[in-house]
C-alpha positions as CSV (number, residue, x, y, z in Angstrom):
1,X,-42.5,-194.9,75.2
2,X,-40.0,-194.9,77.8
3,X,-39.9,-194.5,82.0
4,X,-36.8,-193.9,84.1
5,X,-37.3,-195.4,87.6
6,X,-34.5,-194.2,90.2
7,X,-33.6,-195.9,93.3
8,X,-34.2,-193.5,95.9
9,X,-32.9,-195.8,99.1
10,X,-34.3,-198.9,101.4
11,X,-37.7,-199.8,99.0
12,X,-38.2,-195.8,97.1
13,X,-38.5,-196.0,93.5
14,X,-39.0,-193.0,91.4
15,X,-40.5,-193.2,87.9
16,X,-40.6,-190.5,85.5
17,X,-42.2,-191.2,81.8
18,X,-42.1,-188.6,78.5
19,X,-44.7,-186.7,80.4
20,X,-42.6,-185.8,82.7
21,X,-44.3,-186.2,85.8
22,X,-42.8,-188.3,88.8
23,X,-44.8,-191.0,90.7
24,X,-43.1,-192.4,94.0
25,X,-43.3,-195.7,94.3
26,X,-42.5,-197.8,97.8
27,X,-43.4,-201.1,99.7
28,X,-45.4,-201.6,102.2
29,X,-43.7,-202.0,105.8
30,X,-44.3,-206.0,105.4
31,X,-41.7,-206.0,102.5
32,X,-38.9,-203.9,104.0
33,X,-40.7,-200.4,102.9
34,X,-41.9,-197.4,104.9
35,X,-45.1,-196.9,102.9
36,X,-44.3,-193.5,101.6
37,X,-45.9,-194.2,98.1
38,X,-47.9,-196.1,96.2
39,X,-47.6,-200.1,95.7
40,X,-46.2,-200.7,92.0
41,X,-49.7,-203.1,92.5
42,X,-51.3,-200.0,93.6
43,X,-50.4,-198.2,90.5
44,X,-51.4,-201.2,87.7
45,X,-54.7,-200.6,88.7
46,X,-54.7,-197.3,89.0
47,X,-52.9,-197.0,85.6
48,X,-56.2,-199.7,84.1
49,X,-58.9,-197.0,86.1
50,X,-57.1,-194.0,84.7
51,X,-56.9,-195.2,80.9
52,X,-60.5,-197.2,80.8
53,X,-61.9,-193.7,82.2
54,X,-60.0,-191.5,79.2
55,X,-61.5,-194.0,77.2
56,X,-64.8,-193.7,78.3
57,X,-64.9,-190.0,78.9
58,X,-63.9,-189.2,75.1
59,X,-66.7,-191.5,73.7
60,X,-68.8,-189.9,75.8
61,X,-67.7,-186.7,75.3
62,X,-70.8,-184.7,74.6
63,X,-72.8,-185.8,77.2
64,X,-69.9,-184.8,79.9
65,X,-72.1,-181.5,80.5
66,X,-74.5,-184.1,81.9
67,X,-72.2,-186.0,84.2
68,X,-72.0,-184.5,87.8
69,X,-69.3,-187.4,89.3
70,X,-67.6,-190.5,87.9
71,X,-65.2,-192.4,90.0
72,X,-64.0,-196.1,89.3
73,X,-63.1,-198.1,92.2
74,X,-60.7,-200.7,91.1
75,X,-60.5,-204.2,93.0
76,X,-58.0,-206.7,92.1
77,X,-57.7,-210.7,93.3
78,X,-53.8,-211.7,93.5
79,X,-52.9,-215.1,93.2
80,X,-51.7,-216.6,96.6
81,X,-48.2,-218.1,95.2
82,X,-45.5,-215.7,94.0
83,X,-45.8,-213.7,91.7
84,X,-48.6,-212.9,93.3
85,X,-50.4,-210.9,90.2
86,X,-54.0,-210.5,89.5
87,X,-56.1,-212.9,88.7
88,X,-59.3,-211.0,88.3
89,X,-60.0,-207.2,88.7
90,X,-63.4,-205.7,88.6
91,X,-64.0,-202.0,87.5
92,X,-67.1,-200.6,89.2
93,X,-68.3,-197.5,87.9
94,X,-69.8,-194.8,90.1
95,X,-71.9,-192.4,88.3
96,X,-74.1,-189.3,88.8
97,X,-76.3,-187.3,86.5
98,X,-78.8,-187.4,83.5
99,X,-77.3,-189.6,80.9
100,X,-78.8,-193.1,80.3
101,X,-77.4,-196.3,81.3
102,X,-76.8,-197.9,78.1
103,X,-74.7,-194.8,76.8
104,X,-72.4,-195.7,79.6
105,X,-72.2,-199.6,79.1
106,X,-71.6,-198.6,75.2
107,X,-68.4,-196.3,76.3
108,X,-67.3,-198.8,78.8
109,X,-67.7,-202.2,76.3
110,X,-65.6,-199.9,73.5
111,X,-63.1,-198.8,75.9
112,X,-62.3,-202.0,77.3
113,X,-62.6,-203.9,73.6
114,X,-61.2,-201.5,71.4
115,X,-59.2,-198.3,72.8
116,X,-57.8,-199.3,76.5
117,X,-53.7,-200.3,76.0
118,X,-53.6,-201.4,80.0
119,X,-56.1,-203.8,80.1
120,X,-55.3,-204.7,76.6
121,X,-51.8,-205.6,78.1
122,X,-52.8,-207.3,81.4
123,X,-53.5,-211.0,81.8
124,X,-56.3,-210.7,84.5
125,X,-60.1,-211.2,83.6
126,X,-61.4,-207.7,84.0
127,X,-65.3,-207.4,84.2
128,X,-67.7,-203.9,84.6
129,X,-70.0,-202.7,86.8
130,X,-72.2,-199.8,86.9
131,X,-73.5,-197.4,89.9
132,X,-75.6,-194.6,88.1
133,X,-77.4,-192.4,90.3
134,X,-77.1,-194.4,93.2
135,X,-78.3,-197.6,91.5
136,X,-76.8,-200.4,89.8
137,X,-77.1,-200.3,86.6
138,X,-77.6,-204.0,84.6
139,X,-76.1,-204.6,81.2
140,X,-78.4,-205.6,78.7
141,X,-77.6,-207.7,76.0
């Protein structure tokens, strides 16, 4: 797997992988940037939301018909001294529709142990949580 990342001026990186789609990366205005796309930061965890969610959505793939919404809010702790990179990152899990919990915790354990590459390749702790239906959702052992 490869990605080309072209300078685009100032702080504008472009990056463009074997799919072939661009993402537009650029700093914030606090590091010399005008904030005209997202943070490589930005894009680590969306990249660990992203594959974690393929994951999970294939092993749960014949229950989809019974999923209405799934987002996964990613929120990462950076380490005060540069490099500044995540320490921790939790993954919650917003869900809505008739599919029980433990279905979802199954999904989410095997993507996170077995399938996901990014988290496989980051050095953060990553931990779960679950929203289904409005409620959270505890893990049982």
């Amino acid at each position: 797997m490869k990605v080309m990342t072209t300078w685009q001026g100032k702080r504008v990186f472009t990056s463009v992988g074997d799919s072939g789609y661009p993402v537009g990366m650029d700093a914030t205005p606090a590091y010399g940037g005008d904030g005209k796309g997202a943070t490589p930061m930005e894009l680590i965890l969306a990249g660990l939301a992203g594959c974690i969610g393929i994951d999970v959505t294939m092993i749960l793939d014949r229950y989809l018909g019974s999923i209405q919404r799934m987002e996964i809010e990613a929120d990462g702790t950076r380490k005060q001294e540069t490099p500044t990179g995540f320490t921790a990152i939790e993954l919650t899990f917003r869900v809505d529709g008739d599919i029980p919990d433990y279905r979802i915790w199954k999904a989410i354990e095997m993507g996170s142990n077995k399938y996901c590459a990014v988290s496989d390749s980051l050095k953060a702790d990553i931990s779960y949580k679950l929203i289904l239906n409005g409620a959270e959702a505890v893990k049982h052992a």
